[in-house]
C-alpha positions as CSV (number, residue, x, y, z in Angstrom):
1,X,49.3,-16.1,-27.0
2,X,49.5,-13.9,-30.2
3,X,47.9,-14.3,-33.3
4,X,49.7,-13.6,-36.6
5,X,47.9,-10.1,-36.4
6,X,49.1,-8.8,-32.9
7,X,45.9,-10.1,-31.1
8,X,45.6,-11.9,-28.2
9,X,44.0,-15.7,-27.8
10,X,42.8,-16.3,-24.3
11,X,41.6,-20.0,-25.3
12,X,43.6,-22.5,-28.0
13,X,42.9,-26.2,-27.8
14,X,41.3,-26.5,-24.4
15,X,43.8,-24.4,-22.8
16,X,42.9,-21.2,-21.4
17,X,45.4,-18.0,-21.4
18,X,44.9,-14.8,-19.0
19,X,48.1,-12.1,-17.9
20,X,47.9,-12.6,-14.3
21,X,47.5,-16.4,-13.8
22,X,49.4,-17.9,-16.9
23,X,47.8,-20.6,-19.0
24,X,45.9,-23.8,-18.1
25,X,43.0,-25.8,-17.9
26,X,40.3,-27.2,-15.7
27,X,38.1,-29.9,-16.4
28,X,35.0,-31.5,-14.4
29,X,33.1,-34.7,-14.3
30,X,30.6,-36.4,-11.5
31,X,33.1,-37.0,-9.0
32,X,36.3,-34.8,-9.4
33,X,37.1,-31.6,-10.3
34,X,40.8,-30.5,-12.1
35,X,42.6,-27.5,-12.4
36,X,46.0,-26.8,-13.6
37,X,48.0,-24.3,-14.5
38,X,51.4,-22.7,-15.7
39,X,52.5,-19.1,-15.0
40,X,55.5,-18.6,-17.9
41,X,56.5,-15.5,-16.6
42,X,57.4,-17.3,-12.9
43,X,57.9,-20.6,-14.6
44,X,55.6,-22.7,-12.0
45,X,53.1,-24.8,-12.0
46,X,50.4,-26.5,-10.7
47,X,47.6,-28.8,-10.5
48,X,45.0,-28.9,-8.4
49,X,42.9,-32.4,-7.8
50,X,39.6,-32.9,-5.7
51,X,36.8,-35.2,-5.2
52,X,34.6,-33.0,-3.3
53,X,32.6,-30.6,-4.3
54,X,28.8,-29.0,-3.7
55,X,27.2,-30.2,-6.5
56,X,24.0,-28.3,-5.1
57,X,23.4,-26.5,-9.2
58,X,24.5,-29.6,-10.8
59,X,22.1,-29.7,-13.7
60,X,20.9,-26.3,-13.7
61,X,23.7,-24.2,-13.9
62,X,27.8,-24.2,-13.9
63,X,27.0,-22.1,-10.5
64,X,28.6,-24.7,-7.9
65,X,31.7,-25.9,-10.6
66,X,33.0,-22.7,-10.7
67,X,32.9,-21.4,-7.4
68,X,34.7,-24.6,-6.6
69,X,37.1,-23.5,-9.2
70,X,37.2,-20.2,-7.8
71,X,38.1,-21.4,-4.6
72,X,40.8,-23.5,-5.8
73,X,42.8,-20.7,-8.0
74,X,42.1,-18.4,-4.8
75,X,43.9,-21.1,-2.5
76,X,46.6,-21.4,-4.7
77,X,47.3,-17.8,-5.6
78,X,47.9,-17.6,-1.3
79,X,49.6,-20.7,-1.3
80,X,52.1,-19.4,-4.4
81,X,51.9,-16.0,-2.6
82,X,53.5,-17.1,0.9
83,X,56.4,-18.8,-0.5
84,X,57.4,-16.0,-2.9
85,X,55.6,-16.2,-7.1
């Protein structure tokens, strides 16, 4: 997204904007984990839902969400991958 004077937003309203994966957002709470996200230049989509993660930095850090987070993104980059986007 593009501000009035040529710069780039990466985050507006909760959603988060990068060139390779599109726009999106994630969102966490004890027991479930989100992700979702939508590529415009491929025009998919996708969410990503889980109940299980290791909570093991739960507390102390962000550490454990967003390697879970990475995980998921990495899964579905492969997934999207082998069937063609």
């Amino acid at each position: 997204m593009t501000r009035n004077d040529g710069t780039d937003y990466t985050y507006v309203l909760g959603v988060v904007c990068d060139v390779v994966s599109g726009c999106g957002h994630s969102g966490a709470h004890e027991g479930y984990l989100t992700n979702m996200i939508y590529n415009p230049k491929t025009e998919v989509a996708y969410v990503i839902f889980t109940n299980i993660w290791d909570c093991s930095t739960c507390g102390e850090s962000l550490d454990s969400i967003m390697g879970e987070l990475k995980v998921m993104t990495d899964t579905a980059s492969d997934i999207l991958e082998k069937i063609g986007y």
